[in-house]
C-alpha positions in Angstrom: 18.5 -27.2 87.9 18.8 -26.1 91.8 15.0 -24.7 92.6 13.9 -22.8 95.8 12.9 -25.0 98.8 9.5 -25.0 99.1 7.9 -24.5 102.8 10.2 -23.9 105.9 13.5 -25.8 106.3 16.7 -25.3 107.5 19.7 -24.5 105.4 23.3 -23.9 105.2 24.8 -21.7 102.9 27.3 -18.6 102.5 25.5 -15.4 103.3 25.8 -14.2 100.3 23.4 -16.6 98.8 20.9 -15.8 101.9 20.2 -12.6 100.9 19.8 -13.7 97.2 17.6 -16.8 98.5 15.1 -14.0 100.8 15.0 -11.5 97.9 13.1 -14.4 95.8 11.7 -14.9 99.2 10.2 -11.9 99.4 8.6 -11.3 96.1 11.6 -9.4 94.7 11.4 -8.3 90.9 14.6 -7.5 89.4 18.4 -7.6 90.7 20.6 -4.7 88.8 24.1 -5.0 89.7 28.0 -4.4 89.0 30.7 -7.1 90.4 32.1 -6.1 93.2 33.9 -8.2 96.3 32.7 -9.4 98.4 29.1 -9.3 97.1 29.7 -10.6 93.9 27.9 -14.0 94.7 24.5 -12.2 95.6 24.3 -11.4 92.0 25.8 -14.9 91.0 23.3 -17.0 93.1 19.9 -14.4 92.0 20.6 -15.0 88.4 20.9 -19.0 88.2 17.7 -18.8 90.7 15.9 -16.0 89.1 14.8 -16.8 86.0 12.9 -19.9 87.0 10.5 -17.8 89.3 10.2 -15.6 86.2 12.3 -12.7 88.0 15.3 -10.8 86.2 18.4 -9.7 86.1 20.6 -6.7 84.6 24.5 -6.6 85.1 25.1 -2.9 84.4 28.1 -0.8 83.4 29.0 0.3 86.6 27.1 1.0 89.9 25.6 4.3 89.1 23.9 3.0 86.6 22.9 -0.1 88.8 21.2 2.5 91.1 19.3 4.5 88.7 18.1 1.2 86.7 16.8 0.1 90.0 15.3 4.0 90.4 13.2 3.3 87.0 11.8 -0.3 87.6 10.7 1.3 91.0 8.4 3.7 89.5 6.8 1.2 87.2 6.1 -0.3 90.5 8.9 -3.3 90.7 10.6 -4.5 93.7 14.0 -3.6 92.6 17.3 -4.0 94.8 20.9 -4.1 94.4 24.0 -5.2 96.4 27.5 -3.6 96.4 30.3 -2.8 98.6 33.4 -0.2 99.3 33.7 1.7 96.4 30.4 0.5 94.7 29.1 1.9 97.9 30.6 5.4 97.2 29.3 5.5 93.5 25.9 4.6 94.7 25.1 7.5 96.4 24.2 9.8 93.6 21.4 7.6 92.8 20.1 6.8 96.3 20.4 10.7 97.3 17.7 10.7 94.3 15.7 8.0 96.1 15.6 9.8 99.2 14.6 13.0 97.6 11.9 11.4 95.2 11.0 8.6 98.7 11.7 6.0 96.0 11.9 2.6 98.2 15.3 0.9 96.6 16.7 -2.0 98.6 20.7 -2.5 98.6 22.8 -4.9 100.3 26.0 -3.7 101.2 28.7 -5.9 102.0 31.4 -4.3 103.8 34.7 -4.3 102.9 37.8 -2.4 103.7 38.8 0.9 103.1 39.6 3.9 102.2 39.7 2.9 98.1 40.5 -0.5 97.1 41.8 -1.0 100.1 41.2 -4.8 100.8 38.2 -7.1 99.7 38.1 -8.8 103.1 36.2 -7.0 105.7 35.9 -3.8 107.9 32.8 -2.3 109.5 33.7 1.4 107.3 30.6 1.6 105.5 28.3 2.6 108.2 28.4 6.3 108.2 28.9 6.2 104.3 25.4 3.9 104.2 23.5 5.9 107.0 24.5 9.8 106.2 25.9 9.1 102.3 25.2 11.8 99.2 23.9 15.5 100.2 20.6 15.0 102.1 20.0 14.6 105.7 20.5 10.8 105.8 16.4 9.7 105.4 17.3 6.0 105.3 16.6 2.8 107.2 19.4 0.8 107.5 19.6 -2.6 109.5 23.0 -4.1 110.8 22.7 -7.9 110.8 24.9 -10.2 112.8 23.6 -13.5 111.7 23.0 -15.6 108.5 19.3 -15.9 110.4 19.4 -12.1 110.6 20.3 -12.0 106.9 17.6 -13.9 105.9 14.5 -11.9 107.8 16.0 -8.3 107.1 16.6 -8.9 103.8 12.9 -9.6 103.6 12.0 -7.0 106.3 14.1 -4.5 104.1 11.6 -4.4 100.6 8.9 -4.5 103.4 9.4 -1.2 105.2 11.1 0.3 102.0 8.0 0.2 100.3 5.7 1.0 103.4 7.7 4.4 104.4 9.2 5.4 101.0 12.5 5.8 102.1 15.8 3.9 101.0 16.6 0.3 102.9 20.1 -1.3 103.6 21.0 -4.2 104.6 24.6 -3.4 105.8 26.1 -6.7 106.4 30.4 -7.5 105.9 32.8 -10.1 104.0 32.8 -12.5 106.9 28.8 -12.9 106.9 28.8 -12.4 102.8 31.9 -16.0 102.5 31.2 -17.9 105.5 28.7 -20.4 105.4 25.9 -20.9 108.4 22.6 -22.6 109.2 19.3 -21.1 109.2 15.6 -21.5 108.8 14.5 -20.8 105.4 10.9 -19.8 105.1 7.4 -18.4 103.0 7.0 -14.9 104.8 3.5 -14.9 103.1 2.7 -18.4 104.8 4.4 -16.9 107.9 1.6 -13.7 107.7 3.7 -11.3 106.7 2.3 -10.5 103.2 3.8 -9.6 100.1 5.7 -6.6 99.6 3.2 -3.7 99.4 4.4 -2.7 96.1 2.5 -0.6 93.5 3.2 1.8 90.1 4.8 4.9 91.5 4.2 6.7 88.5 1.4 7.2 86.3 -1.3 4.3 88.1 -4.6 5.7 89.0 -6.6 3.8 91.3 -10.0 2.1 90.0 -12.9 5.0 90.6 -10.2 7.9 91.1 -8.7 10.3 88.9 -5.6 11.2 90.6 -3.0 13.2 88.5 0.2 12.1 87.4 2.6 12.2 89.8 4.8 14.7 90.1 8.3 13.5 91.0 10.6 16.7 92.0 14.4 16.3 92.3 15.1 19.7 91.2 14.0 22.8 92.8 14.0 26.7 90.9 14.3 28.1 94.8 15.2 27.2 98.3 11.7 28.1 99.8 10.3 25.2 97.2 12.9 22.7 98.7 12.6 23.8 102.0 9.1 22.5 102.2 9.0 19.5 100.9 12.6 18.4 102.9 9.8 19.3 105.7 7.5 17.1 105.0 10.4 14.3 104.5 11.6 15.0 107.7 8.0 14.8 109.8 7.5 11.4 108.0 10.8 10.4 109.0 10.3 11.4 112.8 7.0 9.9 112.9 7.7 6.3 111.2 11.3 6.0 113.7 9.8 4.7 116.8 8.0 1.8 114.9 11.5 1.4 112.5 14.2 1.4 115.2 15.4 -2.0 117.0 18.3 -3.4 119.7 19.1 -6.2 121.4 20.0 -5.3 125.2 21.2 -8.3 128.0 21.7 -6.7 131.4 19.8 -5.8 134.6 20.5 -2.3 136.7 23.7 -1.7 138.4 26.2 -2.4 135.5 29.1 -1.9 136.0 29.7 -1.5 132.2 27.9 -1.5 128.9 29.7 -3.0 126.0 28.3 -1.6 123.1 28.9 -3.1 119.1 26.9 -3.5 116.0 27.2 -6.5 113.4 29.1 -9.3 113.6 30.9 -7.9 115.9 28.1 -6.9 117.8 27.8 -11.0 117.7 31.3 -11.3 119.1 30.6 -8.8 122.2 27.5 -10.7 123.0 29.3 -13.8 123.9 32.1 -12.2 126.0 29.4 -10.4 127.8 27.7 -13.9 128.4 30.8 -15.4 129.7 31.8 -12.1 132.2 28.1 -12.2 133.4 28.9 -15.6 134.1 32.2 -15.1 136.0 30.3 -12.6 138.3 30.5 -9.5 136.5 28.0 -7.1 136.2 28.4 -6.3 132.2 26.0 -5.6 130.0 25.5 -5.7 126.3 24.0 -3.2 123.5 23.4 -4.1 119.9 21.9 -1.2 118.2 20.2 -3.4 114.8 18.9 -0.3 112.9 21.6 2.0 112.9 19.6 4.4 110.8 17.2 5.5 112.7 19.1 5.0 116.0 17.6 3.5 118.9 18.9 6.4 121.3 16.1 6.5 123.9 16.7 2.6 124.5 20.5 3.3 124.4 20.5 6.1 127.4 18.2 3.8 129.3 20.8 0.9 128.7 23.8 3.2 129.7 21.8 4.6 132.8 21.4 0.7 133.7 25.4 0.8 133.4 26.6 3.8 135.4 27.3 5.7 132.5 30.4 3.8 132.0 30.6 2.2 127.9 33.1 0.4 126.0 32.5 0.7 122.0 34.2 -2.0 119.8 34.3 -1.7 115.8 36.1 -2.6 113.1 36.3 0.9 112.1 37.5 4.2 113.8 34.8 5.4 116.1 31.4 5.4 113.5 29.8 3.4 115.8 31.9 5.9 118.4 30.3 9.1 116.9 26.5 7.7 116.9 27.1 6.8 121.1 28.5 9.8 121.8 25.2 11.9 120.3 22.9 9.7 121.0 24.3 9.7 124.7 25.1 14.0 124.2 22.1 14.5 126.7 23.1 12.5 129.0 26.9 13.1 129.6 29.8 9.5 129.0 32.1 10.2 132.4 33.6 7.0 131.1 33.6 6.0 126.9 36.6 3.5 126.2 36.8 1.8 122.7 38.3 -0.7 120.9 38.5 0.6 117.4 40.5 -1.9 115.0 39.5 -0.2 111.7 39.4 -2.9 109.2 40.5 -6.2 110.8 37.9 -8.5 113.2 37.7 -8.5 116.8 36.9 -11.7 118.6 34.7 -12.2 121.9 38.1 -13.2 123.8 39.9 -10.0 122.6 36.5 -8.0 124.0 36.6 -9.9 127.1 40.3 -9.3 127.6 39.8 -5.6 127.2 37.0 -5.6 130.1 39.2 -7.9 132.1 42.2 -5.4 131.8 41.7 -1.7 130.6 45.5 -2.2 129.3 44.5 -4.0 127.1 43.0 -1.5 125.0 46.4 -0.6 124.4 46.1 -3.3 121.4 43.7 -1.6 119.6 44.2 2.3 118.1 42.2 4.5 120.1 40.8 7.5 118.9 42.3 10.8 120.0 41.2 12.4 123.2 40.3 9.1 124.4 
């Protein structure tokens, strides 16, 4: 019977299994969950490992119910998560748009895939405005774009930790290529590494040992817009205040850039090594990552593009989301010079990145958005 590794040591696996692997890492509960590819093997790899750590497992009928059976073992004060992609992604949001008004701290992985519908089961980066701004509220979410099987591994866990700290729902927006390929990494304890448990507790109905707190009042439902008014308020202070601890980026650069290549993901991983290679051809490029793309990390992006000139490239495997979140995070500031390389759907490689820096023609390759 395959059992979880006990201390650190380094693995190789798909990513799939990595994010099953630091859920029981992390002190994870329950898995609820519909098949869908490319995710299916999250589910697949949680269940056979699971049970032995006295953990469980629901396949539901669909992924709406997935997301409110997550919603309940919450409030009883589980660690609950899911994983789904594309159109799993879309169904999810009626029950996450309850989570972020009821600051109910569900965990989902979403494994990218491409779109719109069916589409193909492969890859795209499509999902990002879907997972950051998704169902009718204002988008309170945290949502972490990982490049790396490494990255996999410590979000995943970093995810049920901040969910559960700030109240609000936690992605971990990852893509086909990272959910089938297989990679090394360092497997580890996060409580023998000092970062705790998960600081989980009953949502509903606890009362503290020498208090006598109410029951909780859960409102999803409001008789008049004053009522809702305040309390989105109060959702939207918290929010404010907990970004500047939530948001991260990788940067690589030094002042007078001639360029700032901008990406997220694994593709984000892809622009990193052209970047290394033109810096080491002479060329004064620089690199942005944005990792939390909900909250995003504008104030370090205009002091990256400032260290540029002003002049960015976005690449994506999608058609300008990345784009949009630049452009206003940037709106203060002015772009005199945005390029992309948008390939909705299909990867981009660190010599097709390179090429396009090399030679502005060849942006010609990829479909650029209008205007641009």
């Amino acid at each position: 019977m395959e059992k979880e590794p006990a201390g650190e040591c380094r693995d190789f696996m798909t990513g799939n299994e990595v994010i099953a692997r630091a859920a029981l890492a992390a002190g994870a509960d329950f898995m609820f969950g519909y098949p869908i590819t490319p995710q299916n093997e999250i589910m697949h790899h949680w269940r056979r490992l699971a049970p032995q750590q006295g953990r469980g497992f629901l396949q539901t009928e669909d992924e709406l119910s997935a997301g409110f059976a997550a919603i309940g073992a919450i409030i009883s004060g589980k660690a609950a998560f899911s994983a789904t992609a594309g159109p799993g992604t879309v169904l999810f949001q009626e029950p996450l748009s309850m989570a972020e008004m009821m600051r109910l701290p569900v965990v989902v992985a979403v494994q990218q895939r491409g779109g719109p519908s069916t589409a193909t089961v492969i890859y795209s980066q499509q999902e990002l405005t879907l997972t950051c701004f998704g169902g009718n509220g204002e988008g309170l979410r945290l949502v972490y774009s990982t490049s790396s099987h490494q990255e996999l591994y410590d979000y995943t866990i970093k995810a049920f930790h901040k969910a559960w700290r700030y109240r609000f729902p936690t992605f971990i927006l990852g893509d086909g290529y990272q959910a089938k390929m297989r990679e090394a990494l360092q497997l580890y304890d996060p409580v023998r590494r000092g970062i705790g448990d998960i600081p989980k507790e009953a949502i509903f109905g606890s009362v503290r040992a020498g208090e006598t707190e109410p029951l909780l009042h859960l409102r999803n439902s409001f008789s008049v817009e004053e009522e809702l008014s305040e309390v989105l308020e109060r959702h939207l202070a918290d929010y404010a205040r907990a970004a500047p601890a939530l948001v991260e980026h990788e940067f690589i650069g030094v002042p007078g850039g001639e360029l700032l290549v901008v990406a997220h993901g694994i593709v984000g991983r892809a622009a990193r090594q052209a970047v290394q290679e033109l810096r080491g051809m002479g060329r004064p490029v620089n690199f942005f990552r944005p990792i939390t793309l909900r909250p995003f990390p504008e104030d370090a992006l205009r002091e990256a593009l400032q260290m540029s000139g002003g002049a960015v490239l976005v690449a994506e495997s999608a058609q300008g989301q990345l784009g949009n979140l630049v452009r206003l995070a940037a709106s203060g500031e002015g772009l005199p010079d945005f390029r992309s390389y948008y390939r909705p759907g299909v990867g981009i490689t660190a010599e097709e990145i390179k090429e396009a820096v090399l030679d502005e023609r060849a942006l010609d390759a990829a479909v650029l958005a209008p205007g641009e």
